[in-house]
C-alpha positions in Angstrom: -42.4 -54.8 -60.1 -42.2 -51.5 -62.4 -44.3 -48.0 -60.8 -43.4 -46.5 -63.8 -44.8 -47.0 -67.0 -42.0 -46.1 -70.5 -43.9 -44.1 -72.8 -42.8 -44.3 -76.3 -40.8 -41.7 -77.7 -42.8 -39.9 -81.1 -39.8 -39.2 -83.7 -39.1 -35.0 -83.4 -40.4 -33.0 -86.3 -38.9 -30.1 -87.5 -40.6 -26.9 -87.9 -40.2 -25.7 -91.4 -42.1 -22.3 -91.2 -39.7 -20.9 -88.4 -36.3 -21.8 -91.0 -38.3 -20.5 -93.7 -38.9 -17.4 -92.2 -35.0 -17.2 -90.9 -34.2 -17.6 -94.4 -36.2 -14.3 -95.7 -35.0 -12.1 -92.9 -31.2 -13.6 -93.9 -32.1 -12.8 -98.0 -33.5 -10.0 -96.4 -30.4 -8.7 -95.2 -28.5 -9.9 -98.3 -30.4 -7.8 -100.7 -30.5 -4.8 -98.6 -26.8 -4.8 -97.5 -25.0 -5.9 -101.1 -24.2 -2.9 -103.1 -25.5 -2.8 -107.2 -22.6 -0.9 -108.6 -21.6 -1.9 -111.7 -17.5 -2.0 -111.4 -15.9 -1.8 -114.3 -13.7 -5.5 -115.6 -10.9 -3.1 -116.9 -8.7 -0.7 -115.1 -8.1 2.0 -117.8 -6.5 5.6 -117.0 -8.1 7.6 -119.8 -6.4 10.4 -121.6 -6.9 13.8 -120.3 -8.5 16.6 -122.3 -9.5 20.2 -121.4 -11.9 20.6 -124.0 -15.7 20.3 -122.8 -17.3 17.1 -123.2 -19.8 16.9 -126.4 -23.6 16.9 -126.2 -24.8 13.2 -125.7 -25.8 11.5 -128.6 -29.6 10.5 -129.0 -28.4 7.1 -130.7 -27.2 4.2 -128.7 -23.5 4.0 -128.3 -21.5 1.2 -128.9 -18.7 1.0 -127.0 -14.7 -0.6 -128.0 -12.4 -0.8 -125.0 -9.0 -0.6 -125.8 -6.5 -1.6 -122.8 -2.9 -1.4 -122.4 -2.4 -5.1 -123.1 -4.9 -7.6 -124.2 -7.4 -8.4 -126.2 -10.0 -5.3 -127.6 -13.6 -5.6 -125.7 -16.5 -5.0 -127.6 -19.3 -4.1 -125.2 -19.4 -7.3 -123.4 -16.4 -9.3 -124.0 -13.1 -9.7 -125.5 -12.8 -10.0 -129.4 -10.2 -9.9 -132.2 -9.8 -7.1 -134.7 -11.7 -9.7 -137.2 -14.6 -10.2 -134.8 -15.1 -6.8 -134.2 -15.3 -5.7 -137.5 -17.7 -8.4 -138.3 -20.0 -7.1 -135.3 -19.8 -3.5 -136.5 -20.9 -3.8 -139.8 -24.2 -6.3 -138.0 -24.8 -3.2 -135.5 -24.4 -0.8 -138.6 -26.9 -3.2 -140.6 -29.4 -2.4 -137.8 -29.1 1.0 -136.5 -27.1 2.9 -139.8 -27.2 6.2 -137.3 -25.4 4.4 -134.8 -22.1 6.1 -132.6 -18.8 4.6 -132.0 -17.4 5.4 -128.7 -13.6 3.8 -128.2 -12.4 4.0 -124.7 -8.3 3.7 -125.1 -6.2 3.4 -122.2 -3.5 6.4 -121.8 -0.9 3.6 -122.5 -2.8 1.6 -124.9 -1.0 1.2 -128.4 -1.9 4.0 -131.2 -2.5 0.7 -133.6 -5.0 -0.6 -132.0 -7.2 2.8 -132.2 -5.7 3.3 -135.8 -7.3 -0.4 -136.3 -10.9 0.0 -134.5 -11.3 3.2 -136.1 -10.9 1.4 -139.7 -13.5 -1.5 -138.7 -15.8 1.5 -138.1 -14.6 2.9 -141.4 -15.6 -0.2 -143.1 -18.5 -1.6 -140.9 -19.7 2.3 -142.8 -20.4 4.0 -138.9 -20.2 7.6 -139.8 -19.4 8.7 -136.0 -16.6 7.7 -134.0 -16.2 9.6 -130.6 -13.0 9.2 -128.4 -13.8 8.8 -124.6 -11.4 11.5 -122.3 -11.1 12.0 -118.9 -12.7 16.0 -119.1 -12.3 16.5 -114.9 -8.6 17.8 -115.8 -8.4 21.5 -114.7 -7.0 23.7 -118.0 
């Protein structure tokens, strides 16, 4: 004799809208919480200087990173001496007016800026700034 009846068990279903939602508030969070600085890859300590920095250049700048020890950096990553002078002279081909800016590390060998600055020379870029820490007091 059995009083009670066995019902049969439905298989569980999982609520997708409630994880969905979890997971906004979570990228939520995410976005709102990680900071967008841009850190620089390279550690460089650049010369001081107590002359006032120059007026800004209307022209894009191209930038050549010099560090201590290493490979040269041309805007977005590491290049020969070769390299670099063959993407100067295609950036010269496009803008002629364009700027040079090298960024040298304080200990960074005097070759290597002696080296970029002829690549400009021959890539024919008529400007060629030297970046300088300016916050030093005279």
């Amino acid at each position: 004799m059995q009083f009670t009846s066995r019902k049969r068990r439905g298989t569980p279903t999982v609520i997708i809208v409630s994880l969905i939602d979890v997971l906004i508030v979570v990228l939520i969070f995410l976005m709102v919480t990680t900071t967008f600085k841009q850190q620089p890859a390279l550690k460089l300590v650049l010369p001081k200087s107590n002359q006032p920095k120059a007026g800004a250049t209307t022209e894009k700048e191209i930038i050549v990173t010099i560090p201590k020890s290493g490979p040269l950096y041309f805007q977005d990553g590491p290049v020969t001496i070769d390299k670099l002078l063959q993407r100067l002279k295609e950036a010269a081909a496009k803008n002629p007016n364009m700027t040079l800016a090298i960024r040298a590390d304080t200990e960074a060998p005097v070759g290597q800026v002696v080296r970029v600055r002829d690549a400009a020379k021959d890539a024919n870029i008529k400007t060629v700034n030297l970046n300088v820490d300016t916050s030093a007091k005279p």
